[in-house]
N, C-alpha and C positions, 0 to 999 in steps of 0.2 A: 669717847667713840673714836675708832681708829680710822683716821683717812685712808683714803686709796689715791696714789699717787703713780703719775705715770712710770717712774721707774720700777714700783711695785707690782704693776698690772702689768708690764712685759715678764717681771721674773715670772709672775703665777701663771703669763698663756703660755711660761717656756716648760713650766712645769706640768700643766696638763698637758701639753704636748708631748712632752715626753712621758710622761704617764702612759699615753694613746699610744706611742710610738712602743711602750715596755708588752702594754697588750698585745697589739699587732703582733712585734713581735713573739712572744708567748704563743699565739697563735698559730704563728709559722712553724716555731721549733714544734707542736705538737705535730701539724701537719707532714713536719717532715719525720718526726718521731715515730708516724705512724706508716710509712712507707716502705715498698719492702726492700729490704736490703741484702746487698750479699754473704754470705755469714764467711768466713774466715775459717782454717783448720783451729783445730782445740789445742793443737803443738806448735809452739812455734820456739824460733830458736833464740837460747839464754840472753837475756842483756848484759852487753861487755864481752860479746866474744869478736874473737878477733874475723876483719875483715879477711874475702877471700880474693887473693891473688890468681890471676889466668898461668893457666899450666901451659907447656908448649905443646902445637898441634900433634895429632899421634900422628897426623899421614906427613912431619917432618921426622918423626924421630925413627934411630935406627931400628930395623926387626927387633934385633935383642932383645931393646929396652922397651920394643911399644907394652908387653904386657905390666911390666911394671910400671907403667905410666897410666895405664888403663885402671889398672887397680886405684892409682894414687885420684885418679877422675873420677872413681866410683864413690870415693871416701868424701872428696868435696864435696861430691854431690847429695851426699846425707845430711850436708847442713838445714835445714829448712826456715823460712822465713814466714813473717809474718805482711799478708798481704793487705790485713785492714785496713794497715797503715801505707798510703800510695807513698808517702814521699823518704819511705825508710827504708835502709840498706839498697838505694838502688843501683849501685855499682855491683855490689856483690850478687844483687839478682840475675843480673844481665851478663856477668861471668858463667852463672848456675845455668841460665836458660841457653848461653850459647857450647856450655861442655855441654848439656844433655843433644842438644842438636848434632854437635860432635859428635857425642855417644851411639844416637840414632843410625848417623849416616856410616857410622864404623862399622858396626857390626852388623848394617846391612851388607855391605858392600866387600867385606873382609873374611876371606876364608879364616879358617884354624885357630879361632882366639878364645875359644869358649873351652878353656881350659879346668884343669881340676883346681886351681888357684883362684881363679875366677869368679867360680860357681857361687859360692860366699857368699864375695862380696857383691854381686850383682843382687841376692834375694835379699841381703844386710839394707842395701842402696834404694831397693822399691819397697822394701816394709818400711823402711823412716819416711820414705814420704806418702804412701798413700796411708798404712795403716794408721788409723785415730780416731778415739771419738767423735761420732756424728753431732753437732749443734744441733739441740732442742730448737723442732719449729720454733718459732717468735711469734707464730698465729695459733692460739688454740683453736680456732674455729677453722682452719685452714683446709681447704675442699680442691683435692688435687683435679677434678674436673672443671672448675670454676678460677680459682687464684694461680696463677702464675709461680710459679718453683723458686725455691732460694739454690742463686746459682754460687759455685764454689768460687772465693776470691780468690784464692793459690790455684786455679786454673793453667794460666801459662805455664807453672812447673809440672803440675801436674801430669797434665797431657800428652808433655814427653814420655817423663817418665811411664806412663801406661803404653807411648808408643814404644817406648825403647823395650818394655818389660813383652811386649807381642812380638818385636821384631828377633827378639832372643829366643821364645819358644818355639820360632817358626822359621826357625833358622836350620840349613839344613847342616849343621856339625852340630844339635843341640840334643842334648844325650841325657835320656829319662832316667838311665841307672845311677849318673853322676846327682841329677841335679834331685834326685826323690830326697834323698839326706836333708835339701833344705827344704825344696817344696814340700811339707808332709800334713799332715792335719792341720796341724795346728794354723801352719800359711792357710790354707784352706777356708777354715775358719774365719780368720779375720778376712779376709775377701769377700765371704759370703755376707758380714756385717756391712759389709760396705753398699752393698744393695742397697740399702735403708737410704743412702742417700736422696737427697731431691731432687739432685742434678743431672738430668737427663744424660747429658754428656758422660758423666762419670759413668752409669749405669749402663749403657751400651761397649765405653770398653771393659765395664767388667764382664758383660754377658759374652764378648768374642776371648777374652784371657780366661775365664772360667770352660768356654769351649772346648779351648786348646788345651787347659788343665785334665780334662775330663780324658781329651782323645790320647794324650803320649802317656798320662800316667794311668795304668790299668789297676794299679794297685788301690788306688784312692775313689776308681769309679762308685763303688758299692759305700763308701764313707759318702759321697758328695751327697749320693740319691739319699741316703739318711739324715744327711742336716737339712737338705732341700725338704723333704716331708716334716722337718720337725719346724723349719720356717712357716710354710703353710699352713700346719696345726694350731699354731699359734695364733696365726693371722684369721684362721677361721671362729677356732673355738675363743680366745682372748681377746685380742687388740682393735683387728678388723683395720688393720693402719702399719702397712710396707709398702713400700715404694717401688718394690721391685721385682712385684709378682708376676708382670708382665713379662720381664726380663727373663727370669728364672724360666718358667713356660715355654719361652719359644727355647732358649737349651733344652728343655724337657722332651720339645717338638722332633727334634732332630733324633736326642737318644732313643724313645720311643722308634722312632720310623727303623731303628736298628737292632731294634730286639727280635731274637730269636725263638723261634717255634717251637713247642708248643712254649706260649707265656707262661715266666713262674709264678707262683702264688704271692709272693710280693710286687710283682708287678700288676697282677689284677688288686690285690689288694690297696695298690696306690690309687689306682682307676676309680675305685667304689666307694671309697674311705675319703679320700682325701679330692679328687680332681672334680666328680659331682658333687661333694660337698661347699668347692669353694665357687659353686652358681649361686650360692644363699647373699655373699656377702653385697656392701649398698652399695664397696664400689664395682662390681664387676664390668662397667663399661669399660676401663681401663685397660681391663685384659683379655675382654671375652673373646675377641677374634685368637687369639694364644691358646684360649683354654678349648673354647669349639674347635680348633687345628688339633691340639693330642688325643681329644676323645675320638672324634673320626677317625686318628689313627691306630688307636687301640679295637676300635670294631672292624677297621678293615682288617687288624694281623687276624683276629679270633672274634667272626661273627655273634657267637654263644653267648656272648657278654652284652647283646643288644640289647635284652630284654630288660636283666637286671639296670643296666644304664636308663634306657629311656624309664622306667619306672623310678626311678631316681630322681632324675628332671620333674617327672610330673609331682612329686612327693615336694620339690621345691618351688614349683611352679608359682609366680611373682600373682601376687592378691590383689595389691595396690597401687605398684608401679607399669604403667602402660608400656614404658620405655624397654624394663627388662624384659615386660611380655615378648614384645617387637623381636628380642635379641633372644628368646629360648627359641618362638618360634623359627627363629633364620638357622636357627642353631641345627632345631629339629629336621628340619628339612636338607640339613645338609648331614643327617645320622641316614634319613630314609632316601637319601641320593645312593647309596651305599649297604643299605638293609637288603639281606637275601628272602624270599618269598616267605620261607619255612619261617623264619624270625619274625614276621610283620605281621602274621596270623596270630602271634602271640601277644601284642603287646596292640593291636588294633580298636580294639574296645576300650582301654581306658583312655586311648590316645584318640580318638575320633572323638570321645565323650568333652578334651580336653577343648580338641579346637573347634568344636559344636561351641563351648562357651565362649570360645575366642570369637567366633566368628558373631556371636550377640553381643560383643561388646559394645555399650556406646562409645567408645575412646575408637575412632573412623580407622585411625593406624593401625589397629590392634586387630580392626574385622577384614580390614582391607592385604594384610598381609598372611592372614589366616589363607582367605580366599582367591590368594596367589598360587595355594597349593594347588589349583588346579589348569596351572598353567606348567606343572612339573610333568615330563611326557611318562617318564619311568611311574613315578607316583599315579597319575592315571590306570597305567595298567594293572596298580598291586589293587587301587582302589575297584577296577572292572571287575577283576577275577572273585573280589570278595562285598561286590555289591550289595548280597542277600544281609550280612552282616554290617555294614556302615551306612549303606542308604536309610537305614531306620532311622540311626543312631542322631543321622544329619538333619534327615528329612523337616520334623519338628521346628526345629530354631531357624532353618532358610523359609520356614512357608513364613513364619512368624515376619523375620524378618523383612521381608519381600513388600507384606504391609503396611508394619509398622515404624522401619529406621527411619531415622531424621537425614540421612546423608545419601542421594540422590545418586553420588559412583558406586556405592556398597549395594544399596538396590538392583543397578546394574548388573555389579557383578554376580552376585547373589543369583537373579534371573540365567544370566548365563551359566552357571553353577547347576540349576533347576535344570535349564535346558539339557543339558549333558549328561543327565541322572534320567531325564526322561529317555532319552536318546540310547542309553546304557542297557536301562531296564525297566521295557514302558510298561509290563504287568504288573510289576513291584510298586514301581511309581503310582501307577491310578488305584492299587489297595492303599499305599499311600497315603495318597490325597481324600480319599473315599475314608480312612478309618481317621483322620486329624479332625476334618471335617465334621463328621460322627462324634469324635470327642468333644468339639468345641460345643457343638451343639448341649451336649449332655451336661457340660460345666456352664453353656449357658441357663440349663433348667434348673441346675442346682442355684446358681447362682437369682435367678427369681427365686423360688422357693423359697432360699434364703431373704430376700428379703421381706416376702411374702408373710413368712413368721415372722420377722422384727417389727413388722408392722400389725399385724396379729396380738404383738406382746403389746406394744406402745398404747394400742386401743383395750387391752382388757387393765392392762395400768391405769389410762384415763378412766374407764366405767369405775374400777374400783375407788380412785381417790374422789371420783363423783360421789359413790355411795357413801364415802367416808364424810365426804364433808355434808352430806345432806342428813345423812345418821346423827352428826354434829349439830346442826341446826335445828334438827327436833328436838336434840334433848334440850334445848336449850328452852324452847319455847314452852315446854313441861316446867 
C-alpha cells in the first residue's frame, strides 16, 4: 500500500491546481474565443518585403519635381499592411498613415496636379487599398439589429485613403474625360461589393464616393442603376443578407428626386419590381426610412403610379410582425400625405379594409397608430369627401372595438374616431349603428338556434342509447 507523504501531497495539490488553473483557463480562451472581434483585410502585404522609407515633404520640393514625387507617394502607398497584428510593421505604418495625411492635405489645397500622369496612379493607389475580399461573418447567427458590426482593423489607412479618393473627385481641376479610362466599370464594380461590408464607417464613404461617381461620370450612370437593381435582386429574391441596402437607397434618394418627366419605363419598372418588393424582406427596419423616402418620391414626380404602388404594400402587408405593421403604416401615411383626390378614390376600399384590420389589432401599437390617421388634417378631408364609401368600411371594427379592446387609450381613441364620423355624417352614422345593431342581434339568434339544435341532437343521442341499452337488457332476460 502506497504511503502518502507530505512532500507528495504538496506535488498532487500542485497538480490539481494546475489542472483547475488549465480549466479556468480553457474557459477564458473560449470566452474570449467567442468575442467579437475586428476582422482584418483578406490582403495584406508579402512577408519579407522591404521596409518603407519617408519620402521628402512635397510642400519642400521644387514645382518641377513635386509631380514626380507625388507619384513616387502614390506608389508607397500601395503597399498594404496587415492590421491584425498590432505590434508589426509599425514604422512603416505610421510613414503610410502620415504620406496619406500628406496626400489629403495636398491635393486639397493645391491647384494643377491632377495631371494625365497622375490619374493612374491615384485609381492604382485606392484599388490596392480598399479593393478586397470582404471576411466572412464569424457569427452565423449574426442579426445586424441586435449584435454589434465587425469593424475594419486596417481602418486608420483606410480612411485616408477614402478621404484622399473624395477629396480628388471633388476637386475643382478633376476631369471626368481624363479620369473615365480608369474609373470604368469594372472600378465601379468592385466598390459596389464593398457595400457588403459591416462597417458602418466604410459604407457611408462609399455611399458619398459612389455619389460623386454617379454625378461627374454621365457615362457609367445607367451601368450603376443596373448593378444597383441587380444587388437588390439578389438581396430580395436570394440572400436577404447586404449590409448596404440602406446606403445604396439614400444615393437612389437623390437620383430619383432628379429624374425627368415624363418617367421612363425602367424607371417605374425599378419602382414596382424592385423598391415594393424589397418591404417583404425581415430586415427592413434597417432601411425603411430610405426605402419610404424614394417611393414618396416617385409618386410625387408621376401621381399615376399611386395606385399600382399602394396595392403592392398591401399585397406585402406584414401578417405577423406588429413592428413592420407600425412601419408600412407610417409609411402609408406618408404616400397619402401626398396622394391627389382622383388617386385615393381608387385605392380607398382595399386600403381602409387594410387599416379596419389594423385598427382591431390586439398588438395596442399597431391600433394606436392605425388610429393616428385621424389626426392627419389632409387625410381627414379625402376621408370627409368619400365618407358614404369608408364610414361603412370602418364602422364595424370601431363599434366592436369601442366594447370589447383590452387597452383603455385605443378605447379612447377609437370613441373619438366615432365622434368625428358621427360629426362628419350623422345620417350615415345612425343607419350605421341601426343596421350593426340589427346584425348582431340576427347572429345573436342564429347563434341560439345553433345551440338550440346541439342540444336537440345531444338529447335524441341520449333517448336513443337509452333505448339501445334497454333493447339490450330485454333481450337478455329472454
Amino acid at each position: 500500500m502506497a504511503l502518502s507523504t507530505p512532500k507528495m501531497d504538496k506535488l498532487m495539490m500542485g497538480t490539481k491546481m494546475t489542472d483547475a488553473d488549465n480549466a479556468f483557463g480553457h474557459k477564458q480562451a473560449l470566452k474570449v474565443k467567442k468575442q467579437k472581434k475586428s476582422q482584418g483585410s483578406s490582403r495584406y502585404r508579402p512577408v519579407g518585403a522591404q521596409e518603407l522609407v519617408a519620402l521628402p515633404q512635397l510642400r519642400d520640393t521644387p514645382p518641377t519635381e513635386q509631380e514626380e514625387l507625388l507619384i513616387k507617394k502614390l506608389l508607397q502607398c500601395c503597399n498594404v499592411f496587415n492590421f491584425m497584428d498590432p505590434v508589426a510593421d509599425l514604422k512603416s505604418k505610421e510613414i503610410k498613415r502620415a504620406c496619406l495625411n500628406e496626400l489629403v492635405d495636398y491635393v486639397t489645397a493645391t491647384r494643377g496636379i491632377l495631371t494625365d500622369q497622375v490619374y493612374p496612379e491615384i485609381v492604382k493607389m485606392v484599388a490596392c487599398n480598399l479593393f478586397r475580399t470582404l471576411p466572412p461573418c464569424d457569427n452565423p447567427d449574426y442579426d445586424p439589429e441586435e449584435d454589434d458590426p465587425t469593424l475594419e482593423a486596417a481602418w486608420p489607412h483606410l480612411q485616408l485613403c477614402y478621404e484622399f479618393f473624395l477629396r480628388v473627385l471633388e476637386s475643382q481641376d478633376f476631369m471626368p474625360n481624363l479620369a473615365k479610362k480608369y474609373v470604368d466599370q469594372k472600378f465601379v464594380l468592385e466598390l459596389l461589393d464593398l457595400f457588403d461590408s459591416e462597417d458602418p464607417r466604410e459604407r457611408d464613404f462609399l455611399k458619398t464616393c459612389l455619389h460623386r461617381i454617379y454625378g461627374k461620370f454621365l457615362g457609367l450612370r445607367s451601368f450603376i442603376r443596373k448593378q444597383v437593381n441587380n444587388i437588390f435582386l439578389r438581396f430580395i429574391y436570394e440572400t436577404e443578407k447586404f449590409n448596404g441596402v440602406g446606403e445604396l437607397l439614400e444615393i437612389l434618394g437623390s437620383i430619383i428626386n432628379g429624374f425627368a418627366l415624363p418617367l421612363k419605363a425602367e424607371h417605374k419598372t425599378f419602382l414596382l419590381k424592385i423598391l415594393v418588393p424589397l418591404h417583404k424582406a425581415k430586415t427592413l427596419g434597417l432601411y425603411h426610412a430610405q426605402l419610404a423616402y424614394c417611393v414618396v418620391q416617385f409618386l410625387e414626380k408621376d401621381p399615376t403610379l399611386t395606385d399600382p404602388v399602394v396595392r403592392g404594400l398591401l399585397k406585402f402587408w406584414p401578417k405577423t410582425c406588429s413592428q413592420k405593421e407600425v412601419m408600412f403604416l407610417g409609411e402609408m401615411e406618408e404616400i397619402l400625405d401626398v396622394i391627389e383626390p382622383s388617386q385615393f378614390q381608387k385605392i380607398q376600399e382595399p386600403l381602409f379594409r387594410q387599416i379596419a384590420r389594423c385598427v382591431s389589432s390586439p398588438h395596442f401599437q399597431v391600433a394606436e397608430r392605425a388610429l393616428y390617421y385621424w389626426n392627419n388634417e389632409y387625410l381627414m378631408g379625402l376621408i370627409e369627401e368619400n365618407s358614404n364609401v369608408i364610414l361603412p368600411i370602418m364602422f364595424p371594427a370601431l363599434y366592436r372595438i369601442s366594447k370589447e379592446h383590452w387597452n383603455q387609450t385605443i378605447i379612447a381613441l377609437v370613441y373619438n374616431v366615432l365622434k368625428t364620423f358621427m360629426e362628419m355624417n350623422s345620417k350615415l352614422f345612425d343607419e350605421l349603428t341601426a343596421n350593426y345593431k340589427a346584425d348582431r342581434q340576427k347572429e345573436r339568434r342564429k347563434e341560439k338556434e345553433r345551440e338550440d339544435l346541439w342540444k336537440k341532437l345531444d338529447q335524441l343521442q341520449l333517448t336513443a342509447l337509452n333505448n339501445a341499452t334497454n333493447s339490450a337488457v330485454k333481450g337478455k332476460k329472454r
